[in-house]
N, C-alpha and C positions, 0 to 999 in steps of 0.2 A: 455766570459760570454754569457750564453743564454738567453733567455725569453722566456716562453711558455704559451700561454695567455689561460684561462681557463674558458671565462666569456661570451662565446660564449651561444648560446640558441642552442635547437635543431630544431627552425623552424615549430613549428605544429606536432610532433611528439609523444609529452606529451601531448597535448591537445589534439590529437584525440583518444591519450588511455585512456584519464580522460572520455572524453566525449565516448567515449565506454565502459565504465567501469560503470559508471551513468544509460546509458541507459538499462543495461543492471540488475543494481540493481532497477531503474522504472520499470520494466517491474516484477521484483519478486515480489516489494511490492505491486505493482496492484494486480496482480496472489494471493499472499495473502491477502489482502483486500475482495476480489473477494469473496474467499474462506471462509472468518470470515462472511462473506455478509450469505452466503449461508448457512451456519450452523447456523448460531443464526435465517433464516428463520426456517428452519427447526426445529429447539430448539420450538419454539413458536409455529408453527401451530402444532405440537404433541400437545397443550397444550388443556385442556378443556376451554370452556367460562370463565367459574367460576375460573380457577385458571388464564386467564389472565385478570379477573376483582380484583383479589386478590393481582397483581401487578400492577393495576392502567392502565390497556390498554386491547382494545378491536379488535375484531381480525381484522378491518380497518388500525390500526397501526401497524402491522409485516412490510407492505414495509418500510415504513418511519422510522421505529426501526433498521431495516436491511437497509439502507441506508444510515442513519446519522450514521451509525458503516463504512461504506466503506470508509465515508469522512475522519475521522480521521485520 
């Protein structure tokens, strides 16, 4: 009769793919973040006074609009 024992770990081998694999998806959704940042600046300063006083903001707040959009 044999035994063949299977409950062995691989030692750090899976964790360092997980953990590259992570970093690797951090770095996209920054990259897109970044990117939502940038276009909804853009969105808004196209905008006249009058139509970003029509949504309740004035042009002081695009960073701050375009920044609490990064956090998310």
């Amino acid at each position: 009769m044999a035994a063949f024992d299977t409950s062995r770990t691989t030692y750090g081998v899976a964790s360092f793919a997980n953990r590259a694999c992570a970093f690797v998806a951090d770095m996209a959704n920054t990259v897109n973040a970044w990117n939502d940042a940038r276009i909804t600046t853009r969105a808004l300063a196209g905008l006249t006074d009058r139509e970003l006083a029509d949504i309740g903001l004035e042009r002081g707040d695009i960073d701050s609009v375009a920044r609490s959009a990064m956090i998310r």
